[in-house]
CHARMM-style PDB file with segment names, atoms N, HN, CA, C and O in Angstrom:
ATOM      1  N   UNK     1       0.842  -1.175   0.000  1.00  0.00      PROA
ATOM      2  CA  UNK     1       0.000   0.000   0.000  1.00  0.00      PROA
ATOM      3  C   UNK     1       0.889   1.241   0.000  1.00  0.00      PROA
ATOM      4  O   UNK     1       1.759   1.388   0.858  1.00  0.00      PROA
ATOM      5  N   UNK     2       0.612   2.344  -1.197  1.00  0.00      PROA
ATOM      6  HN  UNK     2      -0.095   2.224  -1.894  1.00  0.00      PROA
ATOM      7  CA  UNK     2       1.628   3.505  -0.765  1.00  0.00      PROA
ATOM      8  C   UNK     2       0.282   4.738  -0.839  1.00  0.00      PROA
ATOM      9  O   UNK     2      -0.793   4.816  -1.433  1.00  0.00      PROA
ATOM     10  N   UNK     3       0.978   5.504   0.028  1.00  0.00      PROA
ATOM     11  HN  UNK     3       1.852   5.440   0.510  1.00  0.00      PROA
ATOM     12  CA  UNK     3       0.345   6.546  -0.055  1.00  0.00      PROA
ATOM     13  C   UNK     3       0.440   8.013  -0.593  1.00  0.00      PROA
ATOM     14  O   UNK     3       1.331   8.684  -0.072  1.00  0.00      PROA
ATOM     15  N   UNK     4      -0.324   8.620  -1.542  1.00  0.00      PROA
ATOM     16  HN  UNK     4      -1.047   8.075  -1.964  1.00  0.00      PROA
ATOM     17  CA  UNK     4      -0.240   9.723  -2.179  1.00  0.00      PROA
ATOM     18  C   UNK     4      -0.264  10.947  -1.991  1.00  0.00      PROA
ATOM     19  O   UNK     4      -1.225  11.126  -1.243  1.00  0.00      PROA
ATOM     20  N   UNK     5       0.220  11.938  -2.219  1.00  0.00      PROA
ATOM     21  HN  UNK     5       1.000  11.792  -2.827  1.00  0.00      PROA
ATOM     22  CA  UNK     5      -0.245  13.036  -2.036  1.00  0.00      PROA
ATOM     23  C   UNK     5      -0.941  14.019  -3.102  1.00  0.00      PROA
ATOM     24  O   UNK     5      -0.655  13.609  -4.227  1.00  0.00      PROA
ATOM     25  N   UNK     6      -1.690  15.080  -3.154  1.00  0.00      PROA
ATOM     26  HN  UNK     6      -1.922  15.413  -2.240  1.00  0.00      PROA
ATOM     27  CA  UNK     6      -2.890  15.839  -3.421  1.00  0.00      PROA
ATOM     28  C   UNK     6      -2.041  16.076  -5.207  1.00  0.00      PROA
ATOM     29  O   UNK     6      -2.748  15.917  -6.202  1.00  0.00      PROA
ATOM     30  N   UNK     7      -0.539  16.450  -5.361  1.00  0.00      PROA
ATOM     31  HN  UNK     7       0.034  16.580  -4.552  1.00  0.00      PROA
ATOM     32  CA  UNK     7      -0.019  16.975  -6.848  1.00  0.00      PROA
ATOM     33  C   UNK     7      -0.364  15.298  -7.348  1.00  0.00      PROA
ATOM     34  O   UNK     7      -1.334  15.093  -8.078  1.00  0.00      PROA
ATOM     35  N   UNK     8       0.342  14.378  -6.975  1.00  0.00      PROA
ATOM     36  HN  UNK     8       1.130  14.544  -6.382  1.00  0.00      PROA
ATOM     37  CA  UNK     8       0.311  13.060  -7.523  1.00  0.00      PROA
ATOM     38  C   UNK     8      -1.510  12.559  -8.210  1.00  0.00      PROA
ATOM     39  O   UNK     8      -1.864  12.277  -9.355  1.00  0.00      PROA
ATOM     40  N   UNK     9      -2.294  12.636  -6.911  1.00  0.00      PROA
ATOM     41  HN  UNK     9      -2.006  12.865  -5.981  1.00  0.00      PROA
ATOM     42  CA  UNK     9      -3.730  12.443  -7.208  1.00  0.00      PROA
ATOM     43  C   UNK     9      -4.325  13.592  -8.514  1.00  0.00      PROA
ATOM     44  O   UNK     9      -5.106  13.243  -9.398  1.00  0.00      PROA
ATOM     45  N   UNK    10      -3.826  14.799  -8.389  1.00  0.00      PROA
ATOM     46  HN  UNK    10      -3.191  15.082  -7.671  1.00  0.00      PROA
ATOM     47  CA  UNK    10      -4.002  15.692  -9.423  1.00  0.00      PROA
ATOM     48  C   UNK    10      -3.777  14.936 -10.824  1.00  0.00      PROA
ATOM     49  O   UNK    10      -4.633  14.596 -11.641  1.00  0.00      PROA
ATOM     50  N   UNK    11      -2.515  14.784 -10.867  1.00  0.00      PROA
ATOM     51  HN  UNK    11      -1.820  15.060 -10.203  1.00  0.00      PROA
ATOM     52  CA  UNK    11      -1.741  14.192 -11.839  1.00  0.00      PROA
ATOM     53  C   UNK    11      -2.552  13.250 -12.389  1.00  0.00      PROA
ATOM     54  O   UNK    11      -3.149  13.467 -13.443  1.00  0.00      PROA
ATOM     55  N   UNK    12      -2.658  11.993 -11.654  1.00  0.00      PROA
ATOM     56  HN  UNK    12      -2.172  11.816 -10.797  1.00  0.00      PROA
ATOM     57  CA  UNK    12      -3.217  10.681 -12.221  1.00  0.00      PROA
ATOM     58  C   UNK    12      -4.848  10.922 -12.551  1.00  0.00      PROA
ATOM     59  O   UNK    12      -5.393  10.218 -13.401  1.00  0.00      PROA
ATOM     60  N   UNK    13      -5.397  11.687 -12.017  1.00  0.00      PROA
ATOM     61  HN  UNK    13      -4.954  12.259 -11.327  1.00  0.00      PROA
ATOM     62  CA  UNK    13      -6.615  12.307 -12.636  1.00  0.00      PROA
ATOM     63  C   UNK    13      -6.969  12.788 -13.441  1.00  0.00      PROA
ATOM     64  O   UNK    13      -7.883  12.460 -14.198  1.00  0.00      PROA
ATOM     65  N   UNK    14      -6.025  14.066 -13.450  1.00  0.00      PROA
ATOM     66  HN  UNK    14      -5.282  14.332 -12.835  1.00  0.00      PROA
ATOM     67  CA  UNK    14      -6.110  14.916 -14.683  1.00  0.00      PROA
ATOM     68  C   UNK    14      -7.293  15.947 -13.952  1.00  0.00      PROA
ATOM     69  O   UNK    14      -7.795  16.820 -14.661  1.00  0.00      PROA
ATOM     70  N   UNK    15      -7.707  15.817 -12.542  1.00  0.00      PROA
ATOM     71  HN  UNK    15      -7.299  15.109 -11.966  1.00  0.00      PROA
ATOM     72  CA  UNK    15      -8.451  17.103 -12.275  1.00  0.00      PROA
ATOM     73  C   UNK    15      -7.942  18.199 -10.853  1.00  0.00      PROA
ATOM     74  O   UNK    15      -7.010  18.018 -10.070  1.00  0.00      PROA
ATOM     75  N   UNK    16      -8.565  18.911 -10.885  1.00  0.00      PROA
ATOM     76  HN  UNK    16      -9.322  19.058 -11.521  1.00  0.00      PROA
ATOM     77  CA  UNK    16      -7.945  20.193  -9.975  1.00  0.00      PROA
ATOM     78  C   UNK    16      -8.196  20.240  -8.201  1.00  0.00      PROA
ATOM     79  O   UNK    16      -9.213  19.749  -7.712  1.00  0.00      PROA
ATOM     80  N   UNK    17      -7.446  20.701  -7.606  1.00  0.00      PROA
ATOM     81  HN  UNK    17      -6.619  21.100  -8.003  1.00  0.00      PROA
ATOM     82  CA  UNK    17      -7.807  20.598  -6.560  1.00  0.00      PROA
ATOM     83  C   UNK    17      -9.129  20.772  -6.056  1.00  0.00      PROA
ATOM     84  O   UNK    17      -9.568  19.727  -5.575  1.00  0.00      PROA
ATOM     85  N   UNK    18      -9.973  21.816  -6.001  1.00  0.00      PROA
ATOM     86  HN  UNK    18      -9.616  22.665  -6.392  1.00  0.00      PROA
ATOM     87  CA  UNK    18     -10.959  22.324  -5.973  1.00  0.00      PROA
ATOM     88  C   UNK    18     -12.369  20.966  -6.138  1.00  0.00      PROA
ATOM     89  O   UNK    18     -13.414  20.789  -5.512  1.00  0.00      PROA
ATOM     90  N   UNK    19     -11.703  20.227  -7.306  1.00  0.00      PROA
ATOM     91  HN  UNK    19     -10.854  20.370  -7.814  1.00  0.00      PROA
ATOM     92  CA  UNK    19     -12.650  19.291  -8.151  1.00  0.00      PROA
ATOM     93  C   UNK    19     -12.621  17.817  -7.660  1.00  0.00      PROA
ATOM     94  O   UNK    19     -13.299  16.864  -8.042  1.00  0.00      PROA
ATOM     95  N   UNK    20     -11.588  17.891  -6.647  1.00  0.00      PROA
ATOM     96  HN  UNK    20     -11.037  18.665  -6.337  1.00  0.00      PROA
ATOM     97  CA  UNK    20     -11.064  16.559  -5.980  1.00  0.00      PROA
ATOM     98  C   UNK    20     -12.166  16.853  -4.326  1.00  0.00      PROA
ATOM     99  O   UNK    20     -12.972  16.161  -3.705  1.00  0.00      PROA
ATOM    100  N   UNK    21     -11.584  18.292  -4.163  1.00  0.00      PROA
ATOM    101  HN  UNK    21     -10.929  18.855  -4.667  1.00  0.00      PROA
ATOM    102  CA  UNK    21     -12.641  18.401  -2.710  1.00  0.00      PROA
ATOM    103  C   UNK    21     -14.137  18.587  -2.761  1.00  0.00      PROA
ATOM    104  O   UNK    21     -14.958  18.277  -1.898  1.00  0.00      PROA
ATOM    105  N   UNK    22     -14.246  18.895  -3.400  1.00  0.00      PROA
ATOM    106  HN  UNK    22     -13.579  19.148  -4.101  1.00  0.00      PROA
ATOM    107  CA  UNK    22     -15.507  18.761  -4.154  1.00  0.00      PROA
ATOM    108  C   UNK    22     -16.329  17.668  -4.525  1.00  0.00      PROA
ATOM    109  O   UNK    22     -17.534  17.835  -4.713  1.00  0.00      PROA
ATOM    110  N   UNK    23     -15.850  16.700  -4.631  1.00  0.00      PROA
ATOM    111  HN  UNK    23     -14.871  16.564  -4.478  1.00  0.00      PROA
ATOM    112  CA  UNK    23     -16.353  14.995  -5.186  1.00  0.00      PROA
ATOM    113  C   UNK    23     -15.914  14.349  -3.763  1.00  0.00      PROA
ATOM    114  O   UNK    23     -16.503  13.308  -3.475  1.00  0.00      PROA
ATOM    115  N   UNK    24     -14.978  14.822  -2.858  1.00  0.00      PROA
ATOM    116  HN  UNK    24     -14.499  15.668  -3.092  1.00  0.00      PROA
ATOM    117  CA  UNK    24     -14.769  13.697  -1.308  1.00  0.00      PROA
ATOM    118  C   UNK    24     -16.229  14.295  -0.656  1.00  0.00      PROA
ATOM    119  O   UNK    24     -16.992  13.570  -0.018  1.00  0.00      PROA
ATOM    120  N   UNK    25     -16.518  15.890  -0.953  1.00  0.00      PROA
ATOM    121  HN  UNK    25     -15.898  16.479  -1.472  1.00  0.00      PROA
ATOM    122  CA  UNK    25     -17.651  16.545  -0.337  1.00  0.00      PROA
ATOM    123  C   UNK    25     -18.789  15.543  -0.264  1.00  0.00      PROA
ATOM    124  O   UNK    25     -19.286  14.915   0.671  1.00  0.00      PROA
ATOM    125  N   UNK    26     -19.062  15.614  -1.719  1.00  0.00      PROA
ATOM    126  HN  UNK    26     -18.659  16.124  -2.478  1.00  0.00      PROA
ATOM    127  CA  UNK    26     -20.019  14.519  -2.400  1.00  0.00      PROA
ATOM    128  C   UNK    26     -19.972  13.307  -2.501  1.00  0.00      PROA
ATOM    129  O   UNK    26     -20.881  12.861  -3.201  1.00  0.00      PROA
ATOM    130  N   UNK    27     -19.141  12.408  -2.004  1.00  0.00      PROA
ATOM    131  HN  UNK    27     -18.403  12.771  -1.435  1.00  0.00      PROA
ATOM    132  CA  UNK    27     -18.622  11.251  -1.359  1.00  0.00      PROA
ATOM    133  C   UNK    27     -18.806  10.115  -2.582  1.00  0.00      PROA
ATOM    134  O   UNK    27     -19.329   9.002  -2.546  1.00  0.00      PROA
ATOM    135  N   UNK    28     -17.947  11.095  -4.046  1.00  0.00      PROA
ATOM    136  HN  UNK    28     -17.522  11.999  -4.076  1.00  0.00      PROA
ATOM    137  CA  UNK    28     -18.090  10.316  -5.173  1.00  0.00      PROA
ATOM    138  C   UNK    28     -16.516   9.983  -5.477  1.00  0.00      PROA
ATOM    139  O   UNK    28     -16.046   9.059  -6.141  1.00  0.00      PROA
ATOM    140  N   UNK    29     -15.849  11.056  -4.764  1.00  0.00      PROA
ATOM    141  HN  UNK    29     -16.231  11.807  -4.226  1.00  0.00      PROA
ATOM    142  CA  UNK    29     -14.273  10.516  -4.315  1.00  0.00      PROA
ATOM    143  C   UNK    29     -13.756  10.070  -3.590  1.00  0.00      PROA
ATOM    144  O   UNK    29     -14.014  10.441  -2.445  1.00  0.00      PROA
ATOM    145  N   UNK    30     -12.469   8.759  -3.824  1.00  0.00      PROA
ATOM    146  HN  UNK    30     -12.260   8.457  -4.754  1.00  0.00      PROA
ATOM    147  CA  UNK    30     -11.728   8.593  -2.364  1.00  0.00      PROA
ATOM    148  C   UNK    30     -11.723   9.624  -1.629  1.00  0.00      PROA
ATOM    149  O   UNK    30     -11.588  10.785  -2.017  1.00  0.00      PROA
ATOM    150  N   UNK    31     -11.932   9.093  -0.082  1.00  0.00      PROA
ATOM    151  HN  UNK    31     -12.042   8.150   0.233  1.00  0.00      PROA
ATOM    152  CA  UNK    31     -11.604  10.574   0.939  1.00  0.00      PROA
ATOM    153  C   UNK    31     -10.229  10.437   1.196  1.00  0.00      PROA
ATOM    154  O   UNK    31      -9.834   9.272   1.168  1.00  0.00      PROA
ATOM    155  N   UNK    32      -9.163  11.533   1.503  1.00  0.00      PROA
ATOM    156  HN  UNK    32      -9.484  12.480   1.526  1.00  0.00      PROA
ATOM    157  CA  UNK    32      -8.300  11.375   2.169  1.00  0.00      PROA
ATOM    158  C   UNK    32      -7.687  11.077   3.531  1.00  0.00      PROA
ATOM    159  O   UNK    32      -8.449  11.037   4.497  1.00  0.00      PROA
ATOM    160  N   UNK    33      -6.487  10.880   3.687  1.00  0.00      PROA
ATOM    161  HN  UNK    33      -5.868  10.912   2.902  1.00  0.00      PROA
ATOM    162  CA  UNK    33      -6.394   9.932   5.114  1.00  0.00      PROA
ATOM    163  C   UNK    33      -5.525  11.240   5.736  1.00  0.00      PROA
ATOM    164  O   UNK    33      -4.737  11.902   5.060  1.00  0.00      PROA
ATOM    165  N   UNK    34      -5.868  11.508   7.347  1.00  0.00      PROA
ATOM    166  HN  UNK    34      -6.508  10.970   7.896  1.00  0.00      PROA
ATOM    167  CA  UNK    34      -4.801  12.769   7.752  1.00  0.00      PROA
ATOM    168  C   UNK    34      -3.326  12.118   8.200  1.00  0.00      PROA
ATOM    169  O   UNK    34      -3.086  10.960   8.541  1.00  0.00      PROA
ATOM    170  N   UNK    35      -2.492  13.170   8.091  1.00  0.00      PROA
ATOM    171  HN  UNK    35      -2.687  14.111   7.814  1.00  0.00      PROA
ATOM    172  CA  UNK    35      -0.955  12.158   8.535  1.00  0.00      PROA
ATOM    173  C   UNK    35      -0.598  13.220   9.204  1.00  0.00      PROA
ATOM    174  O   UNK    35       0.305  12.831   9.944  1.00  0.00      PROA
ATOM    175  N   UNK    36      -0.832  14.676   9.433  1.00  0.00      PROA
ATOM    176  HN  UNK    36      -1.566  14.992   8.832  1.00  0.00      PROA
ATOM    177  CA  UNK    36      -1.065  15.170  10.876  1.00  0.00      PROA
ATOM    178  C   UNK    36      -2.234  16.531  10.572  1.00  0.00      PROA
ATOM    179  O   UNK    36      -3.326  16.518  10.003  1.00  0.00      PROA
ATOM    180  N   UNK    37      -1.395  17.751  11.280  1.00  0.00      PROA
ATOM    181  HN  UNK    37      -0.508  17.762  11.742  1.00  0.00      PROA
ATOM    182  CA  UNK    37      -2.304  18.992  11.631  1.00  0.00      PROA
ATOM    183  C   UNK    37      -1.998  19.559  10.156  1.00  0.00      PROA
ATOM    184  O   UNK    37      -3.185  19.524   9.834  1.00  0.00      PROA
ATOM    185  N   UNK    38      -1.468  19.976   9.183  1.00  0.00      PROA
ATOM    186  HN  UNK    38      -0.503  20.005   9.444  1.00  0.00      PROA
ATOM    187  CA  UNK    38      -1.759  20.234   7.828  1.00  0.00      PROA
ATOM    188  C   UNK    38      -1.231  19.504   6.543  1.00  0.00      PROA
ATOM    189  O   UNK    38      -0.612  19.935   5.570  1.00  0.00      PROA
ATOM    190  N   UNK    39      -1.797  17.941   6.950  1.00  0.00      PROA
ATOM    191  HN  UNK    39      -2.300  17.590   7.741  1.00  0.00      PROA
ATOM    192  CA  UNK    39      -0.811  17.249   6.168  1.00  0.00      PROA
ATOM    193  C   UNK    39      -1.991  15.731   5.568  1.00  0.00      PROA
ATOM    194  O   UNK    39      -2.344  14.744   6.214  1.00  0.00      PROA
ATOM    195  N   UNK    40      -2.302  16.104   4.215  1.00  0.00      PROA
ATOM    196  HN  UNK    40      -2.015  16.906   3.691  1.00  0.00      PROA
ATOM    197  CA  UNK    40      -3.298  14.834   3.631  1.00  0.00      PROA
ATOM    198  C   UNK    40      -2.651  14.272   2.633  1.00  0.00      PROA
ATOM    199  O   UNK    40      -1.889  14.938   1.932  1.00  0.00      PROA
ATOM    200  N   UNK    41      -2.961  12.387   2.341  1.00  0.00      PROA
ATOM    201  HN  UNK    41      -3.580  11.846   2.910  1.00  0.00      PROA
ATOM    202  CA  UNK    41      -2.753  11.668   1.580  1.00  0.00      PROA
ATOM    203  C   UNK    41      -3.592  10.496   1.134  1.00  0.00      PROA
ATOM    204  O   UNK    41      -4.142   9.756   1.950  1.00  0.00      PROA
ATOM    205  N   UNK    42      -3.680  10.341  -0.129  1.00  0.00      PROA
ATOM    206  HN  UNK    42      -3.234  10.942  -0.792  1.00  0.00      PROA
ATOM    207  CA  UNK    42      -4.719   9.449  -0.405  1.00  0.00      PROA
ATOM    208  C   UNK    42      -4.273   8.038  -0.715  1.00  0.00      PROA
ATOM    209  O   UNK    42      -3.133   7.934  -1.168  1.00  0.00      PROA
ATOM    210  N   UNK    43      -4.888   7.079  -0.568  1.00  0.00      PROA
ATOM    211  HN  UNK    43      -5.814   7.164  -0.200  1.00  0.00      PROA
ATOM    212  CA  UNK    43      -4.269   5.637  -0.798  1.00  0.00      PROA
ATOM    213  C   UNK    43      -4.363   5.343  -2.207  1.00  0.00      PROA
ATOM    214  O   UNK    43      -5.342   5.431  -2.947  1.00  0.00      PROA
ATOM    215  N   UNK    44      -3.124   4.960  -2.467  1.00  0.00      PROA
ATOM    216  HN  UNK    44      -2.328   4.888  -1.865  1.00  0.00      PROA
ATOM    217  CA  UNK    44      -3.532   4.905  -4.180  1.00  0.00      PROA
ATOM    218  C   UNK    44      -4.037   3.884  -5.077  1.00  0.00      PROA
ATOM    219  O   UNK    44      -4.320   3.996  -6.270  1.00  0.00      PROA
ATOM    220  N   UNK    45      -4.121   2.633  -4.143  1.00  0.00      PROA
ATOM    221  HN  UNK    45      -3.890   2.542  -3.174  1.00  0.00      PROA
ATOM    222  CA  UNK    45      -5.153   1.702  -4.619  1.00  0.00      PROA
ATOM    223  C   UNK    45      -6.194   2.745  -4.747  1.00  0.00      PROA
ATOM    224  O   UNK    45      -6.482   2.887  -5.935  1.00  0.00      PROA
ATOM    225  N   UNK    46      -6.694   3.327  -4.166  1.00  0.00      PROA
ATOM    226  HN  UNK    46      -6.460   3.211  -3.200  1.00  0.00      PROA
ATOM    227  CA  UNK    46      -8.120   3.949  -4.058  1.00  0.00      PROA
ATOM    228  C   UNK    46      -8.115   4.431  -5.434  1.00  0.00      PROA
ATOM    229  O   UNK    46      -8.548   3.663  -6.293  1.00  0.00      PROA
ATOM    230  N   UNK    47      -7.714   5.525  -5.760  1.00  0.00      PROA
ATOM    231  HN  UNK    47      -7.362   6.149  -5.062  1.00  0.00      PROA
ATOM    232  CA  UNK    47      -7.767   6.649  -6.854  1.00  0.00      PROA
ATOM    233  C   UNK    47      -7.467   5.779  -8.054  1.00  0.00      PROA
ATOM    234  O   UNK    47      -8.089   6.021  -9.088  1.00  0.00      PROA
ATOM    235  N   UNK    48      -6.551   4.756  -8.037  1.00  0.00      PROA
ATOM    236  HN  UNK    48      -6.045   4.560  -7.197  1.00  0.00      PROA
ATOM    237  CA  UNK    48      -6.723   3.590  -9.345  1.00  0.00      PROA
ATOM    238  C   UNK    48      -8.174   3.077  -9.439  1.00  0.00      PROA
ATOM    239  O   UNK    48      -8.879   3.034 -10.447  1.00  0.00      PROA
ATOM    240  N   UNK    49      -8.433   2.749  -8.354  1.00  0.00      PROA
ATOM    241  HN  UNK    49      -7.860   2.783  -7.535  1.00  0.00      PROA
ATOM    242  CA  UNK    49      -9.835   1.730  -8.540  1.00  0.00      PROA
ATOM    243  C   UNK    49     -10.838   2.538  -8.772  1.00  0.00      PROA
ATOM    244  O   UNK    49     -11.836   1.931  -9.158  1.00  0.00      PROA
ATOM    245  N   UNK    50     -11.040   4.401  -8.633  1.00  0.00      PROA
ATOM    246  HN  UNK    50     -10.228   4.895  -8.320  1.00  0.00      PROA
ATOM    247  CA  UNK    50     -11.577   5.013  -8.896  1.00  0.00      PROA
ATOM    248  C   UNK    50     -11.599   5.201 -10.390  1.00  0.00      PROA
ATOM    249  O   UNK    50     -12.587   5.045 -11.109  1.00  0.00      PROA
ATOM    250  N   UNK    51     -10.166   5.620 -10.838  1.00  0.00      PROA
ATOM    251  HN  UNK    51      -9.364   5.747 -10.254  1.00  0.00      PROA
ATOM    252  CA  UNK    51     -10.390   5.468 -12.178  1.00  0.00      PROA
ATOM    253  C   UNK    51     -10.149   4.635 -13.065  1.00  0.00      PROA
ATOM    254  O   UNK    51      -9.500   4.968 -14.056  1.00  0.00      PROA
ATOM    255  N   UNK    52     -10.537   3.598 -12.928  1.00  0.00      PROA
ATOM    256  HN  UNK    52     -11.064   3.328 -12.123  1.00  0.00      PROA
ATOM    257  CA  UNK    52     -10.590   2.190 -13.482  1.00  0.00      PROA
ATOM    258  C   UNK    52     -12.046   2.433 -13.652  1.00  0.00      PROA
ATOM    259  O   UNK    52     -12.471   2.388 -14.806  1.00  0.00      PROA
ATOM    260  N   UNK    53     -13.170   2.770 -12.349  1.00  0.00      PROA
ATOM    261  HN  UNK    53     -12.825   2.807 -11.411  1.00  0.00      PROA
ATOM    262  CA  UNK    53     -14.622   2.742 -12.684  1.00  0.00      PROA
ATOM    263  C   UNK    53     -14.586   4.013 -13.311  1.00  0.00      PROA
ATOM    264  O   UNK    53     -13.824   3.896 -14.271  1.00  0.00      PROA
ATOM    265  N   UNK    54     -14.842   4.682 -13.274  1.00  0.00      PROA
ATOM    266  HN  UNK    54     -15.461   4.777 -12.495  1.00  0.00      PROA
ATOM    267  CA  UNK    54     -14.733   6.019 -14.437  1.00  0.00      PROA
ATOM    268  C   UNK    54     -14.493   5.481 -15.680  1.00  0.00      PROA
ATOM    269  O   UNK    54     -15.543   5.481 -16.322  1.00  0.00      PROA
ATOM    270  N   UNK    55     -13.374   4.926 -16.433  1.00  0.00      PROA
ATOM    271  HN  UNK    55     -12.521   4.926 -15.912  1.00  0.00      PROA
ATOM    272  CA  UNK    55     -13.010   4.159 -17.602  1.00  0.00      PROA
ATOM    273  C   UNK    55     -14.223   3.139 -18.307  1.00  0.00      PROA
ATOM    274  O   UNK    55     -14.806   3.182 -19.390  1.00  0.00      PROA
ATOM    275  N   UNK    56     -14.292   2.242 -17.172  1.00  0.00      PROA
ATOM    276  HN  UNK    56     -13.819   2.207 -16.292  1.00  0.00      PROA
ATOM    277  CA  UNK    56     -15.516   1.197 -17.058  1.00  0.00      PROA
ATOM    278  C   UNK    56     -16.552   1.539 -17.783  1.00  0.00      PROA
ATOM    279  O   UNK    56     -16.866   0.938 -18.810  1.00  0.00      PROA
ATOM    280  N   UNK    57     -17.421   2.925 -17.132  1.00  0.00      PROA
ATOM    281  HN  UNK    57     -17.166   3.413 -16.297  1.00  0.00      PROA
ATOM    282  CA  UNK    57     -18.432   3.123 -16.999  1.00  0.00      PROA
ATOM    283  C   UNK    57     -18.611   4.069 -18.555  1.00  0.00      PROA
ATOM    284  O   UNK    57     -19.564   4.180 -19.326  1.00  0.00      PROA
ATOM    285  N   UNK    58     -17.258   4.633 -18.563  1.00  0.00      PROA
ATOM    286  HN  UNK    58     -16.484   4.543 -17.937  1.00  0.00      PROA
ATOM    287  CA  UNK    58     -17.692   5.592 -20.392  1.00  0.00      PROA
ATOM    288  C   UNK    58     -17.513   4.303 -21.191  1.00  0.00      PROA
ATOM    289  O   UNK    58     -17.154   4.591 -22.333  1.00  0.00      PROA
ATOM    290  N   UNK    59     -17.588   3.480 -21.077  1.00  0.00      PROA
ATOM    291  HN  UNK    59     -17.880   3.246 -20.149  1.00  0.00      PROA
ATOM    292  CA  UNK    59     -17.735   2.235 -22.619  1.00  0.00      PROA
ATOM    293  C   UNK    59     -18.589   1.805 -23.044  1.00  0.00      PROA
ATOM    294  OT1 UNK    59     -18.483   1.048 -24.009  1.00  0.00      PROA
TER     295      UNK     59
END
C-alpha cells in the first residue's frame, strides 16, 4: 500500500484541486487519510480503482 499526495492524485486524474474536494464533499471521491495537523494523503489503490470505474463506466 503507498500513499499519495494531493499533486500526484491531481496528476493521475487529470483534475484540480478544488474538483477533488468537491467529489470527497459529495462522497463520489476517495476521501483522504490525515498524517497530521496540515498534512493529507490518499491511498492509491483507491484513486486507481476510482479510475478504473470512471473508464468502465464511459464504454
Amino acid at each position: 500500500m503507498r500513499l499519495i499526495k494531493l499533486k500526484e492524485v491531481m496528476h493521475l486524474t487529470a483534475l484540480g484541486r478544488s474538483s477533488i474536494y468537491k467529489m470527497m464533499e459529495e462522497e463520489s471521491f476517495p476521501k483522504s487519510i490525515n498524517l497530521g495537523i496540515r498534512s493529507v494523503a490518499w491511498i492509491e489503490g483507491d484513486i486507481l480503482e476510482w479510475i478504473e470505474e470512471k473508464i468502465a463506466n464511459n464504454q
